[in-house]
Structures are given as structure tokens and as C-alpha cells.
C-alpha positions as a Markdown table, in Angstrom:
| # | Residue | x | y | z |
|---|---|---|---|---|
| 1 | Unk | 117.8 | -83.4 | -73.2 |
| 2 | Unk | 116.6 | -86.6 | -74.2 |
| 3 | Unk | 115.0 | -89.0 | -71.3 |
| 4 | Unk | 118.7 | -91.5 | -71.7 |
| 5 | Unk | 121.1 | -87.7 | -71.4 |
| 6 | Unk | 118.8 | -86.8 | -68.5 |
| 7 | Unk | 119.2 | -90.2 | -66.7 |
| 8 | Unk | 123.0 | -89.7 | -66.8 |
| 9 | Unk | 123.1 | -86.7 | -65.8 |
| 10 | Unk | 120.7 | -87.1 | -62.6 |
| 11 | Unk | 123.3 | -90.5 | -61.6 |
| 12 | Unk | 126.2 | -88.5 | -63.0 |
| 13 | Unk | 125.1 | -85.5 | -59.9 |
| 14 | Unk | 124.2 | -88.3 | -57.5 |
| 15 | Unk | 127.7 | -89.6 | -57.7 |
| 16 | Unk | 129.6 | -86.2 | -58.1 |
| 17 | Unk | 127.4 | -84.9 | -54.7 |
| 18 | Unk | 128.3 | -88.0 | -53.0 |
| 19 | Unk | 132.2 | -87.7 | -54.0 |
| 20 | Unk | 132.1 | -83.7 | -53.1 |
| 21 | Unk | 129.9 | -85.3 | -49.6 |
| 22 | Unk | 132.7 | -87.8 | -48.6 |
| 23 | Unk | 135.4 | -85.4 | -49.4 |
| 24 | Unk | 134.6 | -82.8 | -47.1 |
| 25 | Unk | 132.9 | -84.8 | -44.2 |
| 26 | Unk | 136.2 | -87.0 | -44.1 |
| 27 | Unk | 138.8 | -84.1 | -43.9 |
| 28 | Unk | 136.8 | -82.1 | -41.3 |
| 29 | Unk | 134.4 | -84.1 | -39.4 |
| 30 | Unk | 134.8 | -86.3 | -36.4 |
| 31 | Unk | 135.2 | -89.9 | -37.4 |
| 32 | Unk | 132.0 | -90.8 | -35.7 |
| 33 | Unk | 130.3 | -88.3 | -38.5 |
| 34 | Unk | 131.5 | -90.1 | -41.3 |
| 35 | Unk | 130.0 | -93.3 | -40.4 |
| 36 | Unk | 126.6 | -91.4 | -40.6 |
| 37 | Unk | 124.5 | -92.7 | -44.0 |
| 38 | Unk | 123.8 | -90.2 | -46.3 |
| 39 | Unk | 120.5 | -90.6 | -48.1 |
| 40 | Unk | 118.5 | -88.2 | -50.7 |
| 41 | Unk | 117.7 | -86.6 | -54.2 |
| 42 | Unk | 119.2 | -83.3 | -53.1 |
| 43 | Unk | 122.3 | -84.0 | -54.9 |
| 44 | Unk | 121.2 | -84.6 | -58.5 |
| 45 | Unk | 118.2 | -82.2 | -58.3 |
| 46 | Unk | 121.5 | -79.7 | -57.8 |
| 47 | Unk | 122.7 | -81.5 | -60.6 |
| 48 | Unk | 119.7 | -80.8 | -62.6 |
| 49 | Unk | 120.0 | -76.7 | -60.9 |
| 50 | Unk | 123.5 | -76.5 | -62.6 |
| 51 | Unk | 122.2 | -77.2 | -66.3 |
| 52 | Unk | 119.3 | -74.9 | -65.9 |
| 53 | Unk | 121.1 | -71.9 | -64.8 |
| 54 | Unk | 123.5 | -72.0 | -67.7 |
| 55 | Unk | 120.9 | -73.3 | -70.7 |
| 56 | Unk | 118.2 | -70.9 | -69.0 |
| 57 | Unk | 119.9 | -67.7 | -68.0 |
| 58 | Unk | 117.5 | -65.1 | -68.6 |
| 59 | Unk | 114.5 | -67.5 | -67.7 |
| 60 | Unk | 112.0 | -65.9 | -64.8 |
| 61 | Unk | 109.7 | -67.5 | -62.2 |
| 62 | Unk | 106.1 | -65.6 | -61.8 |
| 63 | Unk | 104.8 | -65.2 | -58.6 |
| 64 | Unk | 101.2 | -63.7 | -59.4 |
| 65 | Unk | 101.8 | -61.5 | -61.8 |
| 66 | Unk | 105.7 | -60.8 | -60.4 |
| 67 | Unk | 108.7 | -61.4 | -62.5 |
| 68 | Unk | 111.5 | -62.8 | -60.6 |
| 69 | Unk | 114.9 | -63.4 | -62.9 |
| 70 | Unk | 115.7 | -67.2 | -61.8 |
| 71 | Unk | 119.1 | -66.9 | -62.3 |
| 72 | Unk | 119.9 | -64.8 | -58.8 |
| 73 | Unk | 117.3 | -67.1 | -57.2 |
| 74 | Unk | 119.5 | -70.2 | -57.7 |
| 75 | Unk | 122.6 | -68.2 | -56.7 |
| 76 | Unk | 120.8 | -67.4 | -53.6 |
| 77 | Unk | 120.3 | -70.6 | -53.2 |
| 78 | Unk | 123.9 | -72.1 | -53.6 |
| 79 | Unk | 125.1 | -69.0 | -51.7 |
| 80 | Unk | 122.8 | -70.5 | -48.7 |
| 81 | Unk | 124.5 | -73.5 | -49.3 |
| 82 | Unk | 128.2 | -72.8 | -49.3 |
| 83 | Unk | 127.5 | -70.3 | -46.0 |
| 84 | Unk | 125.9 | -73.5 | -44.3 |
| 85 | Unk | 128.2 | -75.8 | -45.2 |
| 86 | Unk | 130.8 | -73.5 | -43.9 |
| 87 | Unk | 129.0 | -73.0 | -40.8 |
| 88 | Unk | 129.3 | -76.8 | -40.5 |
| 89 | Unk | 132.7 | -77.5 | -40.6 |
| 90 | Unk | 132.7 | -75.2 | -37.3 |
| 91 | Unk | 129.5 | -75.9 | -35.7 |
| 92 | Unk | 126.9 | -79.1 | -35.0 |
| 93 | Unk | 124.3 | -77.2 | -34.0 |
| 94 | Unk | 123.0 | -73.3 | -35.3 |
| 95 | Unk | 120.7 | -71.5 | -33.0 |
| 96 | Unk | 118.8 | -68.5 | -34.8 |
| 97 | Unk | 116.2 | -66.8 | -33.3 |
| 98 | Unk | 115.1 | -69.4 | -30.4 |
| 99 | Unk | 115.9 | -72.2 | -33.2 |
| 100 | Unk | 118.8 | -74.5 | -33.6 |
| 101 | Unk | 119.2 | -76.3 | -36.2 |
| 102 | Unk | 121.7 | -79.2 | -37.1 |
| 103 | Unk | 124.0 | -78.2 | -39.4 |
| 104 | Unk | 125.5 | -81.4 | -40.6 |
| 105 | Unk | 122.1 | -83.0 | -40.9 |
| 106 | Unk | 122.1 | -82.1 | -44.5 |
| 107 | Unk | 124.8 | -82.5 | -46.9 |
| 108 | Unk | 125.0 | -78.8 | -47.9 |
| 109 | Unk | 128.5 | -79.9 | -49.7 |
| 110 | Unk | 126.7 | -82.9 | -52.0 |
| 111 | Unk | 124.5 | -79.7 | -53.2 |
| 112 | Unk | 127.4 | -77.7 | -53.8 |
| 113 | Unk | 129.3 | -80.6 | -55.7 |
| 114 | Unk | 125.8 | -81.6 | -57.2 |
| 115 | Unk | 125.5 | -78.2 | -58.6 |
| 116 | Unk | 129.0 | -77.7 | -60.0 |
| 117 | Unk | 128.8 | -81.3 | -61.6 |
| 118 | Unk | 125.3 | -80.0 | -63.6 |
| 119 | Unk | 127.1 | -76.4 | -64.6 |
| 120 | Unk | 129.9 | -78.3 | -65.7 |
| 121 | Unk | 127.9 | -81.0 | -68.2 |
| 122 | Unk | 126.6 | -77.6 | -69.4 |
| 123 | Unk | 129.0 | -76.2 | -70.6 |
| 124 | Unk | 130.7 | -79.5 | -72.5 |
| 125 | Unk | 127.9 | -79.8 | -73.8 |
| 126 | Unk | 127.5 | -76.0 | -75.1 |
| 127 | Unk | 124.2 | -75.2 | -74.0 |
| 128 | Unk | 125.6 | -72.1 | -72.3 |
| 129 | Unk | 125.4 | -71.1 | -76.7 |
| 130 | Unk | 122.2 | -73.3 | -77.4 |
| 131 | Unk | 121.0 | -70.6 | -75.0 |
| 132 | Unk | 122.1 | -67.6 | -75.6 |
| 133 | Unk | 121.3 | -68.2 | -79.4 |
| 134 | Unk | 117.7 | -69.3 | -78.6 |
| 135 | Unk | 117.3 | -66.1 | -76.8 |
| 136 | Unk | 119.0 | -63.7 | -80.2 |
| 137 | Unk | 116.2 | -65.9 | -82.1 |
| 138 | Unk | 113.5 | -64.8 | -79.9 |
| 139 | Unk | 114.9 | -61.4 | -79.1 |
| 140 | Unk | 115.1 | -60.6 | -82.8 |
| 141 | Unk | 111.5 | -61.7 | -83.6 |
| 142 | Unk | 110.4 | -59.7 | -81.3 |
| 143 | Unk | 112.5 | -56.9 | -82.5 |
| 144 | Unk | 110.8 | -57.9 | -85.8 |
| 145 | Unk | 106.9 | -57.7 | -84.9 |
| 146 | Unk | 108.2 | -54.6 | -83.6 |
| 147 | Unk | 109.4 | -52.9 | -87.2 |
| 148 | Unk | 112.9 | -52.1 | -85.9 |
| 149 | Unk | 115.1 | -54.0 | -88.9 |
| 150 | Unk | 118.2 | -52.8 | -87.6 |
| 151 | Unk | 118.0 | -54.1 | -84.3 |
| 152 | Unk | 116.9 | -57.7 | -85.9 |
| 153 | Unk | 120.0 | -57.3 | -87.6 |
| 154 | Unk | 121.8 | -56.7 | -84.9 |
| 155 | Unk | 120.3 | -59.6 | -82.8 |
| 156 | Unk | 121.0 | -62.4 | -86.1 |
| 157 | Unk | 124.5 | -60.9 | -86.6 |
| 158 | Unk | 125.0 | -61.7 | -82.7 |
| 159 | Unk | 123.9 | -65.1 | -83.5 |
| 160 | Unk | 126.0 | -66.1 | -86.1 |
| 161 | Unk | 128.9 | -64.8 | -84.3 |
| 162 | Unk | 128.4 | -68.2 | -82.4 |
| 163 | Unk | 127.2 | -70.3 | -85.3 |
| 164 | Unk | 128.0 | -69.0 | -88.3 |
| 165 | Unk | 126.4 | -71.9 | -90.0 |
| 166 | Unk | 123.0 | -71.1 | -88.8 |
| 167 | Unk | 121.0 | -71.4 | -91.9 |
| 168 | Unk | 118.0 | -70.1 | -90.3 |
| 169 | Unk | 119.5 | -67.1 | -88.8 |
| 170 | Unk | 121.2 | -66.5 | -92.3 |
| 171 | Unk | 118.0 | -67.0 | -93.8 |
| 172 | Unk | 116.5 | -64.3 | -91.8 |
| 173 | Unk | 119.2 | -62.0 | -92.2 |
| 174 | Unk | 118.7 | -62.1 | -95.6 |
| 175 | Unk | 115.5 | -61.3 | -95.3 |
| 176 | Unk | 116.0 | -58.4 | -92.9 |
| 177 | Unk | 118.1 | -57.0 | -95.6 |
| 178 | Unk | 115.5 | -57.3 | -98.3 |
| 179 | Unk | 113.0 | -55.4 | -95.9 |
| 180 | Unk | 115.3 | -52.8 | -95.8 |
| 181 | Unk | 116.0 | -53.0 | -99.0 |
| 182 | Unk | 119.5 | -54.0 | -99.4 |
| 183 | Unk | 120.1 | -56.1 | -102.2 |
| 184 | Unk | 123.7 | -56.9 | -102.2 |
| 185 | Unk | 123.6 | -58.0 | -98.3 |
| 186 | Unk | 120.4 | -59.5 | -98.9 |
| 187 | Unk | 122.1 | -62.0 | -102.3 |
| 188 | Unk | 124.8 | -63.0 | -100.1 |
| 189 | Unk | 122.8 | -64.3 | -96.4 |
| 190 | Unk | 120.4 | -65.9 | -98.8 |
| 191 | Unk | 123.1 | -67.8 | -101.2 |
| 192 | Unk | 125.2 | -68.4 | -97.8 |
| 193 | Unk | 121.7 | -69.9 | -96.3 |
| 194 | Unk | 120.9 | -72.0 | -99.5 |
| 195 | Unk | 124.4 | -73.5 | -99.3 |
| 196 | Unk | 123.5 | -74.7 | -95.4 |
| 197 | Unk | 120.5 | -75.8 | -96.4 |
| 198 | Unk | 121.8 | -77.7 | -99.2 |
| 199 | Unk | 124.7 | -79.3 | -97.4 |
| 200 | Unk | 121.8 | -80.7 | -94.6 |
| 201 | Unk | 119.7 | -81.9 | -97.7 |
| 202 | Unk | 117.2 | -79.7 | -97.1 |
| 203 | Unk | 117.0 | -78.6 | -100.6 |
| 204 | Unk | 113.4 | -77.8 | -100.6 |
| 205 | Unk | 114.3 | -75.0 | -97.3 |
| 206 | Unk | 116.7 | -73.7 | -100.1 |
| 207 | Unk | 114.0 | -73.4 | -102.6 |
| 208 | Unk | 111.8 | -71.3 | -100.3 |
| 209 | Unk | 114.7 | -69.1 | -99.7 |
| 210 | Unk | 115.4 | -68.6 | -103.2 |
| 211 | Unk | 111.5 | -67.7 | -104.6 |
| 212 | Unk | 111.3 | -65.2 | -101.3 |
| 213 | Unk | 114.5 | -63.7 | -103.1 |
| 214 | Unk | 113.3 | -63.9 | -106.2 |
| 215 | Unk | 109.8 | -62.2 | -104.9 |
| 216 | Unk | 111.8 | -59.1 | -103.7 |
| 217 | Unk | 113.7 | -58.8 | -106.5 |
| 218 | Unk | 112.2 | -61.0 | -109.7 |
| 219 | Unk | 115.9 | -60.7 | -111.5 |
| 220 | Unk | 117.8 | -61.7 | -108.7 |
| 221 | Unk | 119.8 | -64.8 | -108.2 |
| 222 | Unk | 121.7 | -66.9 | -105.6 |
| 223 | Unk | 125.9 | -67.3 | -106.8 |
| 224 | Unk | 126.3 | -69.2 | -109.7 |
| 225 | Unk | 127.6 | -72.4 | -107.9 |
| 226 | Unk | 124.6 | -72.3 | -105.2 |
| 227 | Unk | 122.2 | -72.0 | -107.8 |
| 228 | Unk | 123.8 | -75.2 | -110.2 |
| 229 | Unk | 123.5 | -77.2 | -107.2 |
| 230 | Unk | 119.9 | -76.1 | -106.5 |
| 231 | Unk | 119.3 | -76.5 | -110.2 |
| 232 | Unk | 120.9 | -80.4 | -109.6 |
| 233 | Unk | 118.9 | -80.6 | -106.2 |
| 234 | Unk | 115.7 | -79.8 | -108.5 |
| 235 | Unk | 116.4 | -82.7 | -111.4 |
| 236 | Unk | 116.9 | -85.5 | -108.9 |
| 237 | Unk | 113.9 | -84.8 | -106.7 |
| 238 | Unk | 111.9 | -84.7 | -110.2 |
| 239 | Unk | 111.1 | -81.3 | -110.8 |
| 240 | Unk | 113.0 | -80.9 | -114.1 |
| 241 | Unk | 111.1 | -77.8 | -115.3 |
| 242 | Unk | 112.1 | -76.0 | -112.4 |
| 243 | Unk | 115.5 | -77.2 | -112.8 |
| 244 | Unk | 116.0 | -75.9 | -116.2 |
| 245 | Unk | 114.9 | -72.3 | -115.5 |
| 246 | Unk | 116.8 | -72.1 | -112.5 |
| 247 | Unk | 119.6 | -73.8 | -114.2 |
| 248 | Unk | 119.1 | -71.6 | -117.3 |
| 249 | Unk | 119.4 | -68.1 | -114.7 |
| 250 | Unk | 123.0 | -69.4 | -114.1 |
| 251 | Unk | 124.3 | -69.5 | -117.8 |
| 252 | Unk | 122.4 | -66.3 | -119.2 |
| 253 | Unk | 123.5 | -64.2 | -116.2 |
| 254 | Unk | 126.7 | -65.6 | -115.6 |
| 255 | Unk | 128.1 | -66.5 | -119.1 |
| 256 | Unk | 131.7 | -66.6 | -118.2 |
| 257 | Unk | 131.5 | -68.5 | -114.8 |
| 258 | Unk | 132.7 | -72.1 | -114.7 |
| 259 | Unk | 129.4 | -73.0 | -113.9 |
| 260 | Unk | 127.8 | -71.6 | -116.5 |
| 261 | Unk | 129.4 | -74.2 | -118.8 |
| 262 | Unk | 127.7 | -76.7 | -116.2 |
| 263 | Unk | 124.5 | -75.8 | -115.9 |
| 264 | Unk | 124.2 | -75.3 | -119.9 |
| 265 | Unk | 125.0 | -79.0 | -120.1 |
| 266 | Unk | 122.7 | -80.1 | -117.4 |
| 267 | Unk | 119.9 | -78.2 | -119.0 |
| 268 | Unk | 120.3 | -79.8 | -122.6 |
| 269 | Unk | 120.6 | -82.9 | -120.6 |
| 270 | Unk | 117.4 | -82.6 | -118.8 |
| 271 | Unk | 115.4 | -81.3 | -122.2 |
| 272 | Unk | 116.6 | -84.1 | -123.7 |
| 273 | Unk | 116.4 | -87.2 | -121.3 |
| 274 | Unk | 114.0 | -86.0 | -118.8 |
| 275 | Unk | 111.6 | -83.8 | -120.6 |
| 276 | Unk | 111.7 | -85.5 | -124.0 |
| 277 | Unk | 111.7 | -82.1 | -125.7 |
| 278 | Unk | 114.7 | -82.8 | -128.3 |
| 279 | Unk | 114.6 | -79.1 | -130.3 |
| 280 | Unk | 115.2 | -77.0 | -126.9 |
| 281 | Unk | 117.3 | -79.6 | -126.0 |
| 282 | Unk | 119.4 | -79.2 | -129.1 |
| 283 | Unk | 119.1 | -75.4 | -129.2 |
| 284 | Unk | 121.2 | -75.5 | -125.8 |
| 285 | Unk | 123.7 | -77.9 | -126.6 |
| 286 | Unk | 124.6 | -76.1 | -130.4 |
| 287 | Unk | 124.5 | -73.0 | -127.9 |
| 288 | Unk | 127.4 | -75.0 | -126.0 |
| 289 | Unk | 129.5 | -76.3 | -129.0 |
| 290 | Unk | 129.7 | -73.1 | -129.8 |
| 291 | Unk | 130.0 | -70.8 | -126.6 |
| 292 | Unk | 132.8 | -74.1 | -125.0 |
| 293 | Unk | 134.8 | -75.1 | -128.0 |
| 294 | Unk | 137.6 | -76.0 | -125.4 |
| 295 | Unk | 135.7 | -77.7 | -123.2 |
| 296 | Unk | 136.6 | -81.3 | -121.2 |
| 297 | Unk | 132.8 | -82.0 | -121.8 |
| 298 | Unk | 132.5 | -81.2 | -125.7 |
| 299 | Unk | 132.8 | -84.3 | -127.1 |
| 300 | Unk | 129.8 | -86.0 | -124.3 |
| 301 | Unk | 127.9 | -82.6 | -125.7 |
| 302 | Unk | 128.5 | -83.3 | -129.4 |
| 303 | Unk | 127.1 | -86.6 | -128.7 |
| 304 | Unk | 124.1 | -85.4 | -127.0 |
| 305 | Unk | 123.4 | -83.4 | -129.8 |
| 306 | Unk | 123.8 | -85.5 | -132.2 |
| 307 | Unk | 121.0 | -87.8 | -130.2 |
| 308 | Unk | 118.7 | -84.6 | -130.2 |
| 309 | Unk | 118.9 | -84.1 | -133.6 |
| 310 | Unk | 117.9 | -87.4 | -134.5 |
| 311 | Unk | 115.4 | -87.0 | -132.1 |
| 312 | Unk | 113.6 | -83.8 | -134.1 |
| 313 | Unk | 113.8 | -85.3 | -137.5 |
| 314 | Unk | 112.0 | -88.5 | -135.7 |
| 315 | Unk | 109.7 | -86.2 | -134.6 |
| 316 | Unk | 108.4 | -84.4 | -138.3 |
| 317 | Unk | 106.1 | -86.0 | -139.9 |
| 318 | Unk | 107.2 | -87.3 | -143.7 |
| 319 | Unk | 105.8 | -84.7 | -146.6 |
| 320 | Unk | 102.6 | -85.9 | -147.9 |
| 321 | Unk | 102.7 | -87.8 | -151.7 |
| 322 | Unk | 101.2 | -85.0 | -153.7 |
| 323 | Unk | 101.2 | -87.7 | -156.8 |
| 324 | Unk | 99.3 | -90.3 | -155.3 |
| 325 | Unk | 95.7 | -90.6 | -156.7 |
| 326 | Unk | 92.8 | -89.7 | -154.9 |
């Protein structure tokens, strides 16, 4: 939580423990108790209790080198709470082993509303998933330095049930798969991964993803209409080399594909305008007169190639006058 969220919810508790407070002490104390100020932290700190218990679930305290899960802890706790503030609405004054203690000196209720107020935000706010999936992440690593693929598997499959737009857990799965060596499972969480990572603008995390693809299996390839747009991705962040090949992977593998006819374009394009090398250029755009002659896009191409053309006989130098005296 950010220092404004945590603010809120600390008055939000305060207020929610004083509500839960005034509620209980007015419809079962003596009217003389209600006039009695009630003054303390308690009730957001409860607040505060509620959130952890839900983001944290599996977190533990150490006591020396003891593990103690903190979950049953704080239900200890607000157990302790609810039996006191039960013991209240009966009794002033608890004795207990040669003790007494005053029952309805502490607002035992403002905890109990405290805390439910923090579980609640908790859960609006989803960090009962943020949670559990930071605990999948961390369990699967683990699983991972470990050498057991499937259970990693396993662990990112559990996390995507919850957000299946997870690019880095798709990202990982993918690479699971390559360990393991599945290729077809490992094409499809790596293209589904490049498309999140595209869609956030985080083309260059969908870059990585394709060379570590690409470095299990050199011929491999993300689907045709991931790879155009990392091709595109590529020519406007300036790496236009890069673009061409990757763009070039989409039309000599997947020839009859829609974007195929694309990324042929986009490659003559780039030749042409970008990388001022007009005979390549004009190589792939005769390639697409011919291979599109019913394409939307033929005349733009026709035009292009015309303009490359022009281009290469610029480019050779005029015969030399074999006539002219020397």
C-alpha cells in the first residue's frame, strides 16, 4: 500500500472500531458506561491486523529459530477478543487467579470491528489473490531451483487460474515447457506472453521472450500476428534490421496467413525508407505483386516499387565512354 491507501485505511479502522464501540456499548451497557471516553490506536492497528492476515496468509513470526504460522496467532488474538468482549456484556469486573481485571476498560468490540473493517478493504481490494499469487510465484521458483518442472508447472498453471493475463507467469510457463522439452506448449505461453507484454508496451520484455524461444529452438516462432506486431514494435523503436528478419519469419513460414501479406509489405517498406537498401527492397515488393495480385494494398505496393526501382538504376554507376581519348 502506498503511504495515502495506508492513511485511509488506519482512519477508515479508527472510525469503523469506533462505530462497532458505540454500537455495542449503547445496546448493552448501563447509560452511565456510555458516557465513558474512549481513547486509543487499538482500533486501526486491528484495522491494519485485518489486511495482513488476508494479503499475508502463509507469513510466520520467528521466535529464535521457531517458526510460528501468523495466521492462527492473530485468530488467537481476535478469539481473545470476542470471548472478552462477551464476558463484558455480563461482567464489570473478571477475577482470574487472585486477579480482576475490568472488562469494559478496553473496547474489545472497537478491535473486533477494527479488524473486520481491515479484512474487509482486503478483500475489495483483492489482495486475498495478490497473495496467494505472490506465494505460486515463489513457491514455483523454488520448485524450480529444485529441478522438479512439473511441479513449477503446476504452481504457474495455479496462477493463471487467477490472472490469466499474467505475462510473467506465462512467460515462465513457457519456459518450463521448453525445459522439458515441449515445443508446442512451450510456442503458445510464449506468444500468449508476448501479446501481454506487447499490450503493456513492454515490447522489449517481448523481445527477450522471443530470442529465449528462439535459443531453444533456432526455427521457432511466436503466431504470425504476435510476431507482425513485434516486427512493428521493432521499426518504431528504430531497430529496423531486427524488424525485417523477424518480420521476414512471418511471411516465409506462414505464406498463406493474412499477415503474411502484412509483414511482406512492412519489410519492403522498411528496406526501402528506413534502411535505404532499394534492390532488397524491390526484391520483396515484386515478391508481393506477385504472391497478392488481389490485394487491397497492391496498388500502395506497385508504387513502392516503382520508387525502388528508380532507386537502383540511381544507384549504378553510368558505363564508362570507351571512345573518349586518353
Amino acid at each position: 500500500m502506498g503511504a495515502i491507501e495506508f492513511l485511509l485505511l488506519y482512519i477508515g479502522g479508527g472510525f469503523a472500531a469506533s462505530v462497532m464501540h458505540v454500537a455495542i456499548a449503547s445496546a448493552f451497557f448501563p447509560p452511565e458506561w456510555t458516557k465513558q471516553a474512549a481513547v486509543g490506536a487499538s482500533g486501526p492497528i486491528a484495522a491494519v491486523l485485518g489486511v495482513f492476515v488476508i494479503r499475508f496468509s502463509r507469513h510466520k513470526f520467528y521466535v529464535g529459530n521457531a517458526a510460528i504460522p501468523a495466521l492462527p496467532v492473530v485468530f488467537c488474538w481476535l478469539l481473545a477478543q470476542i470471548l472478552l468482549g462477551l464476558l463484558g456484556l455480563q461482567l464489570e469486573t473478571l477475577r482470574l487467579f487472585g486477579a480482576a481485571f475490568t472488562l469494559r476498560d478496553v473496547g474489545y468490540w472497537a478491535h473486533v470491528g477494527g479488524f473486520i473493517f481491515g479484512m474487509g478493504v482486503a478483500q475489495v481490494t483483492r489482495m486475498a489473490i495478490e497473495g496467494e499469487k505472490e506465494y505460486l510465484r515463489n513457491d514455483a521458483q523454488a520448485s524450480l531451483r529444485r529441478g522438479t518442472l512439473l511441479e513449477v508447472v503446476n504452481k504457474y498453471e495455479a496462477l493463471l487460474s487467477y490472472d490469466p493475463n499474467d505475462a510473467f507467469a506465462n512467460a515462465e510457463l513457457a519456459r518450463t515447457w521448453a525445459l522439458l522439452k515441449d515445443r508446442e506448449e512451450a510456442e503458445h505461453y510464449y506468444t500468449r506472453a508476448a501479446q501481454l507484454y506487447l499490450k503493456k508496451g513492454l515490447g522489449d520484455d517481448a523481445l527477450i521472450r522471443y530470442d529465449e524461444l528462439r535459443r531453444f529452438w533456432p526455427d521457432a516462432g511466436f503466431h504470425p500476428e504476435t510476431q507482425f506486431r513485434l516486427g512493428c514494435y521493432l521499426d518504431e523503436v528504430g531497430q529496423y534490421e531486427r524488424a525485417v528478419g523477424i518480420l521476414g519469419q512471418v511471411f516465409l513460414k506462414h505464406p498463406g496467413s493474412a499477415e503474411a501479406e502484412m509483414a511482406m509489405l512492412k519489410a519492403g517498406q522498411i528496406q526501402l525508407n528506413r534502411l535505404s537498401k532499394a534492390g532488397l527492397a524491390a526484391a520483396i515488393l515484386a515478391k508481393f505483386v506477385d504472391s497478392y495480385p488481389q490485394s487491397e494494398w497492391l496498388r500502395f505496393a506497385e508504387q513502392l516499387l516503382a520508387k525502388a526501382r528508380e532507386r537502383v538504376e540511381d544507384q549504378i554507376p553510368p558505363w564508362p565512354d570507351l571512345t573518349a581519348e586518353r
